[in-house]
C-alpha positions in Angstrom: 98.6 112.2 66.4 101.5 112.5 69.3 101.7 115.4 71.2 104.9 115.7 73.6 104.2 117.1 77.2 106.5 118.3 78.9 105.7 118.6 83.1 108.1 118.5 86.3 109.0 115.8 87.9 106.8 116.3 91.2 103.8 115.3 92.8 101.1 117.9 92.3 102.1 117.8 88.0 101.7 114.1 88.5 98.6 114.1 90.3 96.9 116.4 87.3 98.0 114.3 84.6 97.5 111.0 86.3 94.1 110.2 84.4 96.2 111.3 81.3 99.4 109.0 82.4 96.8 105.8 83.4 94.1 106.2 80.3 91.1 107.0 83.0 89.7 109.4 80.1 88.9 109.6 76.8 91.9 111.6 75.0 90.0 111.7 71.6 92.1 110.0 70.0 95.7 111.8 70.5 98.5 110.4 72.3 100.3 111.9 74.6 104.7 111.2 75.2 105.1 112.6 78.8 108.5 114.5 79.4 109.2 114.8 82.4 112.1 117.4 83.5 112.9 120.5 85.8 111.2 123.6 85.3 114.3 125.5 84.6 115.0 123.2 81.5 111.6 123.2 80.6 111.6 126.9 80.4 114.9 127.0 78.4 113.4 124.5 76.2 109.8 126.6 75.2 112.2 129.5 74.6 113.0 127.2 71.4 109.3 125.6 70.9 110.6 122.5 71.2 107.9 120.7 73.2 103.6 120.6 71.8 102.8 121.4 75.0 104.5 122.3 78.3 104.4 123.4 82.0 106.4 126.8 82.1 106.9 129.5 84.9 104.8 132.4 84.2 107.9 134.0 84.2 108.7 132.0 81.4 105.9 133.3 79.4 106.9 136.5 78.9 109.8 135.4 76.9 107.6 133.0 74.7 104.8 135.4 73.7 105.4 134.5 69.7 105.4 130.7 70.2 102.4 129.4 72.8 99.6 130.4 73.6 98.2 129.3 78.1 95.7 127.2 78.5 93.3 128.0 80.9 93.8 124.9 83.1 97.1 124.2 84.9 97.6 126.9 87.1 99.6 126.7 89.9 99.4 129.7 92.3 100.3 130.4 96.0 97.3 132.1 97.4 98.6 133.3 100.8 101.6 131.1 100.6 104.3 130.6 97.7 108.1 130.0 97.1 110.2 130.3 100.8 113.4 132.1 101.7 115.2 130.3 103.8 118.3 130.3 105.8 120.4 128.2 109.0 119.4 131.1 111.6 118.0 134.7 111.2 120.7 136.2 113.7 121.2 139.9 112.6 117.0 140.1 112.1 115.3 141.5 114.8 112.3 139.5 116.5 109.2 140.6 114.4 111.3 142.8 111.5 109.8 144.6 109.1 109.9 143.9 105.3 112.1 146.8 104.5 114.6 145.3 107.3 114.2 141.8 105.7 115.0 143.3 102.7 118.4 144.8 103.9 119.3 141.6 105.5 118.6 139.9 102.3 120.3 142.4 100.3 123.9 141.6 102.6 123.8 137.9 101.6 124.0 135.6 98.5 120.9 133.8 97.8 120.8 130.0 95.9 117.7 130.2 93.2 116.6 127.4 91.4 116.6 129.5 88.0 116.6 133.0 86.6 113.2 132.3 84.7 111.2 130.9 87.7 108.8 132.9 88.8 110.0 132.3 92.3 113.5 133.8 91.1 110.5 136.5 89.2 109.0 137.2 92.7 112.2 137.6 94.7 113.5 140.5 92.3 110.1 142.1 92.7 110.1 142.1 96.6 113.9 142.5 97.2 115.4 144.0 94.6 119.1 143.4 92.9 120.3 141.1 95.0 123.5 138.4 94.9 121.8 135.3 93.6 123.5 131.8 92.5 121.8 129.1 90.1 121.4 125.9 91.7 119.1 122.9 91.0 116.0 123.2 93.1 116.6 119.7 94.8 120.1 120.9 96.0 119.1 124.2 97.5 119.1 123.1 101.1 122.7 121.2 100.6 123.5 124.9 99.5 122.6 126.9 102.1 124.2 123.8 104.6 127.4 123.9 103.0 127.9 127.5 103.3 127.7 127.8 99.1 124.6 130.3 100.0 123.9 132.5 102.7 119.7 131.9 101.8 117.7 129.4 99.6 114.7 130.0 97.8 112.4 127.1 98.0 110.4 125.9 95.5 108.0 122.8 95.4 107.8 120.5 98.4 110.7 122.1 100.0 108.3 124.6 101.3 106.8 122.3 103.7 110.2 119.9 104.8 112.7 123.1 105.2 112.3 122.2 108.8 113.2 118.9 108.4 117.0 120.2 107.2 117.0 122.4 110.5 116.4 125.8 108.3 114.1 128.7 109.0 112.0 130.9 107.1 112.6 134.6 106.3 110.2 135.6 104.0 107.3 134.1 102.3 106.9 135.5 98.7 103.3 134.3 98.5 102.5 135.9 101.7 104.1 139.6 100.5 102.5 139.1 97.4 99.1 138.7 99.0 99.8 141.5 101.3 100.6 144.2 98.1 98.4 143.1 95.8 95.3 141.1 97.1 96.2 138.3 94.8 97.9 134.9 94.1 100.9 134.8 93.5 101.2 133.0 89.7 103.5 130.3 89.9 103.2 127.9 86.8 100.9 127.5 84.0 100.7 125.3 80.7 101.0 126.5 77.4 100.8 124.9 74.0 102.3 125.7 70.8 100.3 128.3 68.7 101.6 126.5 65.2 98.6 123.7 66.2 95.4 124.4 64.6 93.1 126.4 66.9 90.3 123.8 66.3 93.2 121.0 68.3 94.2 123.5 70.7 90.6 123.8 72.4 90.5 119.6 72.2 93.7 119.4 74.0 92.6 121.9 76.7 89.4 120.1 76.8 91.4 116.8 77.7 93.6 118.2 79.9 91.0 119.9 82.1 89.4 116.1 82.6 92.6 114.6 83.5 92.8 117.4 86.0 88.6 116.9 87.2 89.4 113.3 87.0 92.1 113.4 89.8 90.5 115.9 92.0 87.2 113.8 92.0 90.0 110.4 92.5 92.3 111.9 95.2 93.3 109.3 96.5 94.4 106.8 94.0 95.6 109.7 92.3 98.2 110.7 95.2 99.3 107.2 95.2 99.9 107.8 91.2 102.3 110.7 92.5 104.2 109.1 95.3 106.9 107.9 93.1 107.9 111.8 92.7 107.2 112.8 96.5 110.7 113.1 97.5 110.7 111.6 101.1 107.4 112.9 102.0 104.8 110.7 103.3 101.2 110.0 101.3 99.9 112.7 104.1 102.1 115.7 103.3 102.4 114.9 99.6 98.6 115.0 99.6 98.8 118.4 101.5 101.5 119.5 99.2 99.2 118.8 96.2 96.2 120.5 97.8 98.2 123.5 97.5 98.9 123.6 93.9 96.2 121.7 92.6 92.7 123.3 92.9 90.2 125.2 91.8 92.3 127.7 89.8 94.1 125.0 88.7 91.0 124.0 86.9 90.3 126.9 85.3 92.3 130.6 86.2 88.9 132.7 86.3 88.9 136.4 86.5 91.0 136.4 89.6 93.5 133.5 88.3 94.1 136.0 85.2 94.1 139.3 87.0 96.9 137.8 89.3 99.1 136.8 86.0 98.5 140.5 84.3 99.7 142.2 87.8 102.3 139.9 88.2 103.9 140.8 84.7 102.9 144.5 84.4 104.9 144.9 87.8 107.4 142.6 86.4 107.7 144.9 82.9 107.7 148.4 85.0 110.5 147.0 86.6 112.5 146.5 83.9 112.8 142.3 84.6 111.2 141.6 81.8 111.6 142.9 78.2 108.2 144.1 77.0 104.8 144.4 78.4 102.7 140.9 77.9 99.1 140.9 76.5 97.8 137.3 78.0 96.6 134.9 75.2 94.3 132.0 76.5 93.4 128.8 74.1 89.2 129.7 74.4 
């Protein structure tokens, strides 16, 4: 049996399915066709089911309650750090502003996001607020904010650590403000798989996928060379780093806190009115 599995085209989902990509464990018999696209399109496409098994924003999940179910490994989540704001200068901030004065700034200028079902995009309403936001491919962000087609640019996946590198500066870290309210990670990503599989192939499929993701954090290193292809310009050290972030201990399993962090996330999300009904959290056990 084939199962299609759908994953973004960067390092750290590289470096979890790497055992999976390069047969270094025993997948029980079931093949697996990696798909390999944005999250934004990935999102849009488990709005429809169309993939067995998929990385989606937790953002996402909200909206695909009646067709997957998360698995328990897969998690990625800022803990203290998380999707950037970023802009060419901060003039107009004051040295050392406050969040309500970051918000105002924000609130005067258009923002590029890399989707409207990102949990980045999720995480900016939450902390800002209504604000005037343009969809733009998540690899063309910084080009946006450079060219003068955004005022800000919300950084997502390895852009968080090269924003420099185009001569930008942070304004707000939504992982940090999330930390700061709530005590928690700030849920980024997770996998899901389609609840029309029988329950008895769900938990298999988990089972695999948490080796493949074991099996590269106990092979790091040939496992970040598997990735490289998908770093982006960054070298084996800061793709490595980049990886540590996202791939880890929740990633292995969410735990208590891993799960908490998802039910706050989209309770606040729901009593804010950004997403359509509250969301009871159903795990493949």
């Amino acid at each position: 049996m084939t199962f299609t599995l759908g994953h973004s085209p960067d390092p750290d989902d590289a470096f979890m399915f790497y055992a999976l990509a390069e047969h270094k464990i025993d997948t029980r018999g079931y093949r697996f066709e990696h798909i390999l696209q944005d999250i934004q399109t990935l999102n849009e496409r488990a709005t429809r089911g169309e993939l067995h098994i998929s990385a989606i924003s937790i953002h996402a999940y909200a909206y695909v309650l009646d067709k997957y179910a998360l698995l328990p490994c897969g998690a990625s989540m800022g803990d203290d750090y998380g999707p950037l704001l970023v802009a060419k200068n901060r003039a107009g901030l004051p040295d050392n502003p406050r969040l309500g004065e970051v918000r105002e700034w924000l609130l005067q200028r258009r923002i590029a996001v890399p989707g409207t079902m990102t949990s980045a995009y999720l995480a900016l309403r939450l902390a800002i607020g209504d604000c005037d936001t343009v969809v733009v491919p998540f690899d063309e962000i910084f080009d946006a904010v450079k060219n003068g087609q955004a005022d800000v640019g919300l950084i997502i996946h390895e852009g968080q650590l090269t924003y420099q590198d185009e001569q930008l500066v942070d304004i707000l870290d939504l992982g940090i403000w999330w930390k700061i309210k709530t005590g928690l990670p700030l849920p980024l990503g997770g996998n899901v798989i389609r609840k029309d599989i029988p329950p008895e192939v769900r938990r298999e499929i988990s089972d695999i996928l948490h080796e493949s993701i074991r099996y590269g954090l106990e092979h790091r290193a040939p496992a970040v060379q598997h990735s490289m292809p998908l770093a982006r310009g960054m070298n084996t050290a800061l793709a490595d780093k980049f990886i540590g972030m996202y791939v880890n201990e929740l990633t292995l399993d969410y735990g208590e806190r891993g799960r908490l962090a998802i039910h706050e996330f989209l309770k606040q999300a729901h009593e804010a009115g950004l997403i359509p009904a509250p969301v009871e959290l159903e795990f493949v056990q």
